[in-house]
N, C-alpha and C positions, 0 to 999 in steps of 0.2 A: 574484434569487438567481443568482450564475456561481458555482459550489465544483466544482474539482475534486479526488477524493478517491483517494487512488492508494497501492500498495502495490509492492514488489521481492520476487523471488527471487532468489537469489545461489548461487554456486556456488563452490568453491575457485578461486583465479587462477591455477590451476599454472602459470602462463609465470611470475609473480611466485615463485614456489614455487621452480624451479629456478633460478633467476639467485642467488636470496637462498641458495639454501643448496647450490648449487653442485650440483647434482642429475642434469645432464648427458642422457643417456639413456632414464631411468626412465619408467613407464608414468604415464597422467594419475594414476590409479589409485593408485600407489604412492606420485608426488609429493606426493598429497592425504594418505596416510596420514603421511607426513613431518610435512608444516604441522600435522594434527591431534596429533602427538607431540610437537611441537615446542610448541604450546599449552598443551598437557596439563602440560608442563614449567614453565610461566609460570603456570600457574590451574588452576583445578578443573574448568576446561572444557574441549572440547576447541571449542569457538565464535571462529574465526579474528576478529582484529583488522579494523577496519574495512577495511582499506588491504588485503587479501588478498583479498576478497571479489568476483566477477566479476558482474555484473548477467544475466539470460538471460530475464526478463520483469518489465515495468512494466503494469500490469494500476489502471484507473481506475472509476470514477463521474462523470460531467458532469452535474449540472444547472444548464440555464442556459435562461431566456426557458421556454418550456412544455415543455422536452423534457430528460430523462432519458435517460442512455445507461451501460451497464457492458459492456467489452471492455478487451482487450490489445492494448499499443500493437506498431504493424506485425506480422508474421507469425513461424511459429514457427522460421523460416529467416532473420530479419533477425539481424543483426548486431548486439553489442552496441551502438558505435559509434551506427546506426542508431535503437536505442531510447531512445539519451542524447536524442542530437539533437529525434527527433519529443516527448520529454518539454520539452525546453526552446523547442521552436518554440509550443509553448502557449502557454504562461506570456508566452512573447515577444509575441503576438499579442493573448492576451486578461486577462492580468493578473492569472488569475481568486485567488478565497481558496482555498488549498492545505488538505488537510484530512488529518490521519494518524493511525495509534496508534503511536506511538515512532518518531515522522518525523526528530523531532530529533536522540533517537537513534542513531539506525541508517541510514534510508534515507537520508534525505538528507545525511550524511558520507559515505556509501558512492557515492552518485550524485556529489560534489564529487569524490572519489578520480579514480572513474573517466571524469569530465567532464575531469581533468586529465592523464590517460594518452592520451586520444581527441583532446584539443585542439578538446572543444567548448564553441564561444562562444556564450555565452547574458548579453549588458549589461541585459535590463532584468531578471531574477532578483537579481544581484551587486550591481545598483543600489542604494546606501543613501544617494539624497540630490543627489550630482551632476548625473545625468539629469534627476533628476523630483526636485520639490521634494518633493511630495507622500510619496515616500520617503524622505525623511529622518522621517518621524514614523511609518512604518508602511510597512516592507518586509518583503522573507523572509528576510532572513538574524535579524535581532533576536529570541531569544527570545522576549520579552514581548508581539512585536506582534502583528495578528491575520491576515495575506497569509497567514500559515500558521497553524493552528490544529492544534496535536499534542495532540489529545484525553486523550491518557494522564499528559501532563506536566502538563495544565489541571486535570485533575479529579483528581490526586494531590497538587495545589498546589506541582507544584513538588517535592516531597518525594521521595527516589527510595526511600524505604522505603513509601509509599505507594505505589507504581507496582503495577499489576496488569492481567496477560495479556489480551490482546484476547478471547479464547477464554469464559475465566469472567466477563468483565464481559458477554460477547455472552448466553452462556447466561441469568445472572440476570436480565436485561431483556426474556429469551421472544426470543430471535434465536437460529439455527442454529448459529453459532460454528464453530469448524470444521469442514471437510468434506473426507472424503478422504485427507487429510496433514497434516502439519505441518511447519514447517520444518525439521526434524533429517532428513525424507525426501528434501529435495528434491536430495542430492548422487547418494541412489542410483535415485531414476525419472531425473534428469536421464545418469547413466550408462548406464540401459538403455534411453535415448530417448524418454523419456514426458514431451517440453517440454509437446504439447496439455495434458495430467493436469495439469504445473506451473502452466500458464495460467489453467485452468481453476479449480482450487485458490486463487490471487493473485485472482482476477475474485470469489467468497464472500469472501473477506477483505475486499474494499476494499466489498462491501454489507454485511455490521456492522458496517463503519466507518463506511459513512454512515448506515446506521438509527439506530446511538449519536450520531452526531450531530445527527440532528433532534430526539432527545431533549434533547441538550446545547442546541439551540437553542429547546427550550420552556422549560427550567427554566432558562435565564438571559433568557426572556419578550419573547425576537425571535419565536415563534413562538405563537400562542394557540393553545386545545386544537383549535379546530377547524381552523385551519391547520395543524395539525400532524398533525392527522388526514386531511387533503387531503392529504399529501404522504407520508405512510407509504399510502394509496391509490394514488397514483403511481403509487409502488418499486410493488407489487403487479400493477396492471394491466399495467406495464410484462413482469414475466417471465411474466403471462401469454400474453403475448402475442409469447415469445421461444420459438423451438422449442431453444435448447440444453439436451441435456439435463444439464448442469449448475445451471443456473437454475430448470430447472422440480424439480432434487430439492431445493435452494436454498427454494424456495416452498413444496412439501409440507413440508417437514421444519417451517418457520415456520406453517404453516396447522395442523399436527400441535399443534405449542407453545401456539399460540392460537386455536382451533375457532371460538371465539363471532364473533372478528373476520372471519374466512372466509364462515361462514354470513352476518354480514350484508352483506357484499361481494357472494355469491352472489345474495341477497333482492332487493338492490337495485340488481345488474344484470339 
């Protein structure tokens, strides 16, 4: 198994914000309420277009060979620039299967935007085939194929009237869902400088993305129950054994959901 499982927070582009709409002067603050008016004008929302959207954490899951890992990629001081790059020097390296909930979506149009503001180069991602033969029948850009695997597209068939929130699919399957924020917060803690809070928020996301996917990988029978039970153990032992206290409220809240599973964790350590 190599799956890396990763999620974005985004914040207004205000540089994108005043060029487009000639804005000159104005505070981030006030640019941002611009784009969000100017939204509001176009749809029922005020949820900016892919292309406006500024990345300020990439937050994953790795497992690969016997080890598990969840952190955000470089520090709360790198640079967007900097998170593009260390996102596609992965991929460049280890090829691994890409795992989302509306990666298709969202995240990954929003990483393509701004991989192309930064000018960064990532050939074996883009590869569909030239490179490597082997992607020509299965890379990340194709929909259908599996290098990436957007959970919400798969298990909605496709259907975008079937698509449903990461949140309520996390809760109904005994998972914490989310914690702390959600995304409509993340413009005003990112204002009053609470990247860590943003981070930390992005790091519980991309774990019910991967819990949901071990399930996804038992009920399409890559996984038997008891492999699947080995590796929902994992996830567990893992943040026990993590002192952030993000992870460790991440674990109660999940041992809370499901007691019996805890106690016999506990029994049989």
């Amino acid at each position: 198994m190599n799956v890396f499982v990763f999620d974005i927070e985004t914040v207004p582009d205000v540089a994108a914000g005043r060029r487009l709409y000639d804005l000159g002067d104005l505070s981030d603050k006030d640019v941002a309420q611009v784009m969000f008016h100017v939204r509001r004008q176009e749809s029922d929302s005020d949820f900016l277009r892919h292309h406006l959207h500024r990345i300020v954490a990439i937050s994953a899951v790795l497992r690969s060979g016997n080890g598990f890992k969840v952190w955000s990629l470089g520090t709360p001081e790198s640079a967007e620039k900097e998170l593009i790059e260390r996102f596609f020097d992965g991929i460049e390296k280890y090829a691994p299967t890409l795992v989302t909930w509306n990666g298709g979506g969202f995240d990954l149009p929003v990483i393509h935007y701004r991989a192309l503001v930064h000018g960064v180069a990532a050939p074996r991602y883009w590869d569909i085939g030239d490179d490597d033969r082997e992607f020509r029948y299965n890379n990340y850009l194709n929909r259908y194929h599996h290098r990436h695997t957007d959970l919400m597209d798969v298990l909605s068939g496709y259907q975008p009237r079937a698509c449903a929130p990461l949140n309520e699919i996390a809760l109904i399957n005994g998972l914490p869902g989310k914690m702390g924020m959600d995304g409509g917060k993340v413009w005003d803690s990112y204002c009053a400088g609470q990247i860590d809070q943003i981070r930390d928020y992005c790091e519980t996301d991309v774990l019910n993305t991967y819990l949901l996917y071990l399930r996804f990988e038992q009920i399409r029978g890559r996984l038997d129950a008891e492999s699947y039970a080995q590796e929902v153990q994992r996830v567990r032992e893992a943040l026990r054994q993590d002192s952030r206290p993000h992870l460790r409220a991440f674990l109660e809240a999940w041992d809370a959901m499901d007691p019996s599973s805890a106690q016999s964790e506990d029994a049989a350590s």
